[in-house]
C-alpha positions in Angstrom: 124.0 112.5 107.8 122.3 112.8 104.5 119.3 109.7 103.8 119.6 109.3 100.6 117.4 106.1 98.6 118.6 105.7 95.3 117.1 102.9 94.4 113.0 101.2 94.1 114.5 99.1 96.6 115.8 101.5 99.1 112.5 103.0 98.7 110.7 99.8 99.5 112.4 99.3 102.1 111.9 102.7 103.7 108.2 102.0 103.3 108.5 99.0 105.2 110.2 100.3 108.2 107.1 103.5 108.1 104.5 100.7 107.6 106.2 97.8 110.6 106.4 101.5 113.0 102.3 101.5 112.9 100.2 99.1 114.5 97.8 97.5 112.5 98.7 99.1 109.5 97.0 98.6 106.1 97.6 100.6 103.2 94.9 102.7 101.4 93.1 101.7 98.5 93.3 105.8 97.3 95.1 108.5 99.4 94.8 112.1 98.4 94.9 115.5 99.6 91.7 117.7 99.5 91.6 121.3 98.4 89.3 123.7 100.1 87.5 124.2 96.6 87.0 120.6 96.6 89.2 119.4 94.3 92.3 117.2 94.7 95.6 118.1 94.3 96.5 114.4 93.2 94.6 111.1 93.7 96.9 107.8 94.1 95.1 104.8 93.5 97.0 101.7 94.2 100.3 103.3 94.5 102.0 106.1 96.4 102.0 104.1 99.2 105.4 105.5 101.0 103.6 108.6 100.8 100.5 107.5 102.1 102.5 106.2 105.0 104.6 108.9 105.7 101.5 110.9 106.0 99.9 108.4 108.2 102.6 107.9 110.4 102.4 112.3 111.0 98.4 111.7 111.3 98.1 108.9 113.2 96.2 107.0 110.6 96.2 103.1 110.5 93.5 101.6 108.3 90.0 102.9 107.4 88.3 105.1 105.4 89.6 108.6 107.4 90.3 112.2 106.8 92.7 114.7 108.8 93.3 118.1 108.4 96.8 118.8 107.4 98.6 121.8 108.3 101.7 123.6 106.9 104.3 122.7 109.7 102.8 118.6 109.2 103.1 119.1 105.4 106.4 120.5 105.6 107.2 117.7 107.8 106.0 115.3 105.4 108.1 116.8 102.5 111.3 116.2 104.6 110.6 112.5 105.4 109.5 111.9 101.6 112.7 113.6 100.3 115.1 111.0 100.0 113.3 109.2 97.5 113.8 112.1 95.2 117.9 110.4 94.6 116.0 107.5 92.9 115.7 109.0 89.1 114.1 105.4 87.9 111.3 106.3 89.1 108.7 109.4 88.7 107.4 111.6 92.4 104.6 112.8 91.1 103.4 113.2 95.2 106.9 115.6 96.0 105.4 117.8 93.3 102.4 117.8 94.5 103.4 118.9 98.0 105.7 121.4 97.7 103.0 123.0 95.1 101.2 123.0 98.2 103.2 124.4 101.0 101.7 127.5 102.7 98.2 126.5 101.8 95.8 126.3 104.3 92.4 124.3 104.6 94.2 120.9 103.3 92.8 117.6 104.6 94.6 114.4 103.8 92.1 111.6 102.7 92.2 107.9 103.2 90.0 105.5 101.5 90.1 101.9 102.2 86.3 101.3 101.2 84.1 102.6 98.2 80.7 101.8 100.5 78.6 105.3 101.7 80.8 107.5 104.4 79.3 110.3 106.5 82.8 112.1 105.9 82.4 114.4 103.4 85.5 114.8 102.4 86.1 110.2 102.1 82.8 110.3 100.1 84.1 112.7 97.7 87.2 111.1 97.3 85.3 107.5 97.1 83.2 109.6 94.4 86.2 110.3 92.2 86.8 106.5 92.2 83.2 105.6 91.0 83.5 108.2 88.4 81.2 106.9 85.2 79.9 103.6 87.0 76.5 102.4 85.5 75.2 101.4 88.7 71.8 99.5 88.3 68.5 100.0 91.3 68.9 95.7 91.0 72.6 95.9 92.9 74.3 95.5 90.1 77.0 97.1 87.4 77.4 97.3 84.0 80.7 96.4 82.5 82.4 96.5 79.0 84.8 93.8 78.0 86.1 94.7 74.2 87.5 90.9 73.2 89.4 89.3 70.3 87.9 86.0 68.5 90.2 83.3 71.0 88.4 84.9 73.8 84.8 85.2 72.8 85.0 81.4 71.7 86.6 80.6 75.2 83.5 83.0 76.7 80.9 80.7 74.4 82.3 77.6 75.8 81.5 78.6 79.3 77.6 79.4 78.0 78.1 82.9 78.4 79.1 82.9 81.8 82.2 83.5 82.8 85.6 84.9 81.3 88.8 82.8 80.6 91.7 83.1 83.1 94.4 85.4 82.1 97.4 84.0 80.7 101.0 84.3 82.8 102.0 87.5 80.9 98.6 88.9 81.9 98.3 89.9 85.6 95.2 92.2 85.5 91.9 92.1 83.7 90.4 95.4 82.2 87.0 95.0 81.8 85.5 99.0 81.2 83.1 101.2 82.0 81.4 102.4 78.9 80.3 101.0 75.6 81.7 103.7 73.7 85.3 103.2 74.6 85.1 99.7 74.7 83.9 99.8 71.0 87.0 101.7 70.0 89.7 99.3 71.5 87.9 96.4 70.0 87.8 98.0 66.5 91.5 99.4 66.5 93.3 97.2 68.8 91.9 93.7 68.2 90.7 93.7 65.0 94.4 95.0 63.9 96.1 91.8 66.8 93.6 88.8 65.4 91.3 90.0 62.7 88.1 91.1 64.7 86.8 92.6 67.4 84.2 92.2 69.7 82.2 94.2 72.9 80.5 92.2 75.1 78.3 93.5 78.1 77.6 92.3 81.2 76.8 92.9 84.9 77.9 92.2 88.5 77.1 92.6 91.9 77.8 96.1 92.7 79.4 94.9 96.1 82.2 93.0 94.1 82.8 96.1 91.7 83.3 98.2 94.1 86.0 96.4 95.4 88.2 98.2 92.2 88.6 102.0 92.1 88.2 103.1 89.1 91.0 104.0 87.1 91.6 106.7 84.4 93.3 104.9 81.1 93.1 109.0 79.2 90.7 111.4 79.7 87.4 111.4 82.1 85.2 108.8 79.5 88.5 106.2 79.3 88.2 104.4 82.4 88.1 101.1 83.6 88.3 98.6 86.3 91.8 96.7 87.1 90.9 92.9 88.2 93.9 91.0 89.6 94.5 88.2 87.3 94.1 85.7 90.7 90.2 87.6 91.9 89.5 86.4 88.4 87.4 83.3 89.3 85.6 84.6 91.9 84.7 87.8 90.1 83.4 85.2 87.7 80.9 84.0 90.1 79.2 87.3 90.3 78.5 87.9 86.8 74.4 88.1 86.8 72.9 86.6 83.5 75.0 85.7 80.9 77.4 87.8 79.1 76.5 89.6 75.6 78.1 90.7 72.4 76.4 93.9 71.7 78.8 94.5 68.9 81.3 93.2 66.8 84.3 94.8 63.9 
């Protein structure tokens, strides 16, 4: 019998069945596989996650920060399991490329990262490196962050003395606040002073312990990056803001 999942929700539901068959399961913050040059083939950050379970299931990964070298026969093995998600065609699998890219390589160690804190795994640490790519990390334990904002939200920030940002509206699940000044000054320039007639960047900082709770994510090339912040860990990523928030520039 050919498996065949044609649909985003066959494919969920595959995933669940992989994720029920491990105990204690918990799906990785990033999951990548690592090239004996050092670089990786692909990174998925938040998503992937029936691969990352179909090579956890082969590995005998659970939760955790881990890496495992992966042979040719397990990465075959992988491809066959992952197949059947290729008859979906509403989606992209960007990690079936990847693989078969990869088949007859030899050296490869899959990589599971649950936690951005120090690992004495070489190969977690440079995977937790990729996701602190172009962090200002401060010696006081805290970040810098860049929030580009349109008038409605700087006078919602004022209100709150500088402390805190507004909650997101429904339509607004995450909140992007960025990693350097530079690209934060372009999307308040071209994006809101073209939506509500200026622009603003404000600066800020918070406890490095809380940031590095969010991978960092890749919005175009290596300087446009930022952090995604569930809309609902708003208000308590609020409470780690240290000293008040600034407007360092405005359009």
């Amino acid at each position: 019998m050919i498996v065949r999942w044609e649909t985003v929700e066959e494919i969920g539901a595959a995933r669940r069945r992989f994720e029920e068959a491990i105990d204690g399961y918990a799906p990785p913050m990033a999951h990548a596989i690592l090239l004996p040059g050092g670089d990786f083939a692909r990174i998925n950050v938040g998503d992937g996650l029936l691969p990352a379970v179909i090579l956890a299931t082969l590995l005998g990964h659970a939760s955790g920060n881990a890496s495992y070298p992966l042979d040719s026969a397990t990465l075959d093995r992988a491809l066959e399991l992952l197949a059947p998600a290729e008859a979906c065609t509403a989606v992209p699998h960007p990690n079936l490329g990847a693989w078969r890219w990869l088949r007859g390589s030899d050296e490869l160690i899959a990589v599971f990262v649950s936690s951005l804190e120090p690992s004495a795994d070489p190969a977690v640490s440079a995977l937790a490196g990729r996701l602190l790519g172009g962090r200002t990390e401060n010696p006081d334990g805290t970040t810098t962050l860049w929030r580009p904002v349109g008038p409605a939200e700087l006078d919602l920030i004022a209100q709150s003395g500088y402390a805190a940002f507004p909650p997101r509206l429904p339509d607004q699940p995450i909140f992007y606040p960025v990693l350097n000044e530079a690209y934060a000054a372009r999307i308040a320039a071209e994006w809101n002073v073209a939506a509500s007639g200026s622009g603003h960047v404000t600066r800020f900082r918070v406890a490095t312990d809380v940031a590095r709770r969010y991978p960092s994510r890749q919005a175009g090339g290596r300087e446009i990056a930022e952090l995604w912040i569930p809309a609902a860990d708003l208000p308590e990523f609020n409470t780690h803001i240290v000293g008040p928030i600034e407007v360092v520039s405005s359009f």
